[in-house]
N, C-alpha and C positions, 0 to 999 in steps of 0.2 A: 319329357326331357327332349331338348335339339341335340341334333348327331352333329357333331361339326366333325368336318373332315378334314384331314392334318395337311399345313398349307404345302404349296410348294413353290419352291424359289423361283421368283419372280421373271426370269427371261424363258420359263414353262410353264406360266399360266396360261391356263385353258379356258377361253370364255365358254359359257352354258351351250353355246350352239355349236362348240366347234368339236371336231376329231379328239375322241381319245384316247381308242384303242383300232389299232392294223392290224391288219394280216394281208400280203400279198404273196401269193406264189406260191403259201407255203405247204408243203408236202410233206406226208409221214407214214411210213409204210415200216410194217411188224412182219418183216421177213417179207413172202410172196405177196402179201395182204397188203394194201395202199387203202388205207384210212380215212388219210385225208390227199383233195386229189388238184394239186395247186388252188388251192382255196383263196378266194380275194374278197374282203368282208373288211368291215369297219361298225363305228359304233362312237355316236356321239356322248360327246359330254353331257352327266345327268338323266339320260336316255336308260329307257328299260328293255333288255331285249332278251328273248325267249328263243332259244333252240329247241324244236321239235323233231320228231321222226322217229324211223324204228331201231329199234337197239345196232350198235354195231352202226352207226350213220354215221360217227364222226365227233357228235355232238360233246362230250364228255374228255375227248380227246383234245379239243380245244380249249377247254379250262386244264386242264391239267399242262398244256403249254402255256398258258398263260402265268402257269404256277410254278414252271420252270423243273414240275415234275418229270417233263418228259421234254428235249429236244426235236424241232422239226429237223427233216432230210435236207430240206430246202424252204426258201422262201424267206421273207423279215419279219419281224413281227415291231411295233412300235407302239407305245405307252406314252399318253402325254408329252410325244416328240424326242421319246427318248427311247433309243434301240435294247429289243426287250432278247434279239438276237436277230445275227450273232450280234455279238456283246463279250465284253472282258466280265471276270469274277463281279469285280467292283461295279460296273455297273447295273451288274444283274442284280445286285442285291441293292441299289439304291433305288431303282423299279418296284422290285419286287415289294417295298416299303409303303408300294402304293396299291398296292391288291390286296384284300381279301377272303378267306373263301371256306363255305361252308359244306361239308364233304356228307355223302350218304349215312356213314359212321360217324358218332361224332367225336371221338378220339383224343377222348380228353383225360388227363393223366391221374390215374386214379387215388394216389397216392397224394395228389393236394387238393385242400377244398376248391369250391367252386370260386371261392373272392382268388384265389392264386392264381387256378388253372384262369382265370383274366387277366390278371394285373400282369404274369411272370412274362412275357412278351412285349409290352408296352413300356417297362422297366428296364429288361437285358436287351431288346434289340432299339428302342425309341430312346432313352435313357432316360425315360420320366423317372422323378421320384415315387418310392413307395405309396406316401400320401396321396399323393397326385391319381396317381394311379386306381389307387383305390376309393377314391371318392368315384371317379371317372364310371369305374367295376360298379359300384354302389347304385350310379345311378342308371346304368345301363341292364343292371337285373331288376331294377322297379319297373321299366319299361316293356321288358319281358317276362313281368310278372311275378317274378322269386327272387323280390328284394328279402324274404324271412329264409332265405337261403342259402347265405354267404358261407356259411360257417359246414353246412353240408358237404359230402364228399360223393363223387358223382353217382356211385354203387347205391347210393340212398333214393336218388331219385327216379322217377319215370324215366321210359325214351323220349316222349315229347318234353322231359323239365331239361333231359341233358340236350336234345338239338335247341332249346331255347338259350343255356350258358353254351354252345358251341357257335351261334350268331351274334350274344353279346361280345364274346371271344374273339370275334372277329371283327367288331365294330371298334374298340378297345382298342385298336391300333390307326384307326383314326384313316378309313380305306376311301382313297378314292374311286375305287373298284369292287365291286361286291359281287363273287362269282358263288352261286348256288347249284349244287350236283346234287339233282334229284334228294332232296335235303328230306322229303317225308317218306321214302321209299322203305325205311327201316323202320317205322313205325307201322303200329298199328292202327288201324283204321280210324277208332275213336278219338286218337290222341293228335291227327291229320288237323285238323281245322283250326287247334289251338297255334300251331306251328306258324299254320298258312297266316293264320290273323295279324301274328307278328310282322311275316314280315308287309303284307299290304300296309298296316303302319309306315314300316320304316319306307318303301317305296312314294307314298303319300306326303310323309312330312320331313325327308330329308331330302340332297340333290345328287345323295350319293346311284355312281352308275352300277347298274344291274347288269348282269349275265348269266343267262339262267336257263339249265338242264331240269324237264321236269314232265312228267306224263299226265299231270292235273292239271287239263287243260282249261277250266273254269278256272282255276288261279292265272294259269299264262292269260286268258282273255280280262281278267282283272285289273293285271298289273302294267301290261306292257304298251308298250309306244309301238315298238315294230314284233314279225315274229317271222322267225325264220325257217322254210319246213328244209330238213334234209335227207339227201338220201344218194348211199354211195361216195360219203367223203366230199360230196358238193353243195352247196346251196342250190334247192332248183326253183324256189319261190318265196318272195320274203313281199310283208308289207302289216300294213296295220293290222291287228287284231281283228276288227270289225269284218274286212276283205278278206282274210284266212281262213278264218271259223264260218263264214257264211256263202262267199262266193267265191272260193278258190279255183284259178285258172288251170293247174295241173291235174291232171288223172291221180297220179301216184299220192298228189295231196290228199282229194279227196278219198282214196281208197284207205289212205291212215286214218285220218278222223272217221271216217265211218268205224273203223275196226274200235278206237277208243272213247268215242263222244257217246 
């Protein structure tokens, strides 16, 4: 099945090569604790990209502003040329219609099947119809595997079946943004490679943009265009995969990959 990704009004389209996600400036400190430490990053359209490093670096912190789960101190942040903050109500939620994101839990409500816990989002916030919707549902669990599914309620399943309906859950809205938070970390090991399988698919044969928390770092050399290592709330070294994993110019890089590779 093709992922097509929900359009957006024409005087904000993004060609393939250009800008689609900023951050300049921005800054976010947890009391004495500075997180993130005027941060300036970007990330193209279609583009795969990978934040590494060691816990408490930032990296997780920055999806979750993208998710508007958490406000920076300072700094902008911008979406497809459209201010992600600051920002009035209204336009935060007209952004936000363009990210999706798939979280370590995958928190999905357990009280409706799995064809719901997809369509109910795509329906009350997109206005699709039901139908619509659930064809959509239908064919995004064939691709994830648990199209004999639908009817299931999450408590039925594995961890690796519920983070696979927690990525069609989020595809289901039709994301120009795809942010991944350590997505295999609550799973168990065996259940790890089914997860990952999915999503190298959808990186492979959609053009949807990736953003991506993750300590498997054979999946981040798999998937990504760039990768960014961090440490202290700052980017200290960012480039291809190929140049990260093999000849990284920083001490502190290579002292992390030694510790995980």
């Amino acid at each position: 099945m093709s992922i097509e990704t929900r359009p957006t009004p024409e005087t904000n389209t993004v060609e393939s090569s250009s800008e689609l996600i900023r951050l300049e400036q921005v800054t976010k400190r947890f009391g004495d604790n500075t997180v993130l430490d005027h941060l300036d990053f970007s990330v193209d359209a279609g583009k795969h990209v990978t934040l590494i490093g060691p816990s408490g670096s930032g990296k997780t912190t920055i999806l979750r502003l993208l998710m508007t789960l958490l406000k920076p101190d300072e700094g902008t942040i911008t979406v497809d040329g459209q201010r992600l903050f600051p920002a009035s109500d209204k336009e935060v939620r007209e952004v936000r219609k363009k990210i999706g994101m798939v979280f370590q839990q995958f928190n999905l409500f357990p009280n409706m099947s799995v064809l719901r816990n997809i369509t109910e989002a795509p329906v009350t916030v997109l206005g699709m119809s039901k139908d619509e919707a659930a064809e959509r549902a239908r064919g995004l669990l064939e691709m994830v595997g648990l199209a004999d599914k639908c009817d299931a309620r999450p408590t039925q399943l594995s961890g690796g079946q519920q983070q696979r309906v927690a990525i069609a859950r989020a595809l289901a809205m039709r994301p120009q943004v795809l942010l991944l938070d350590e997505v295999t970390s609550a799973l168990d090991p065996e259940l790890v490679a089914g997860v990952l399988d999915v999503l190298r698919d959808i990186a492979r044969s959609t053009d949807i943009t990736m953003l991506c928390v993750t300590h498997e770092m054979n999946f981040a050399r798999d998937i990504s265009d760039q990768v960014l290592m961090f440490d202290s709330g700052r980017v200290i070294e960012s480039g291809p995969p190929e140049k990260i994993f093999t000849e990284p110019e920083r001490d502190r890089t290579r002292e992390f990959l030694s510790a995980v590779l």
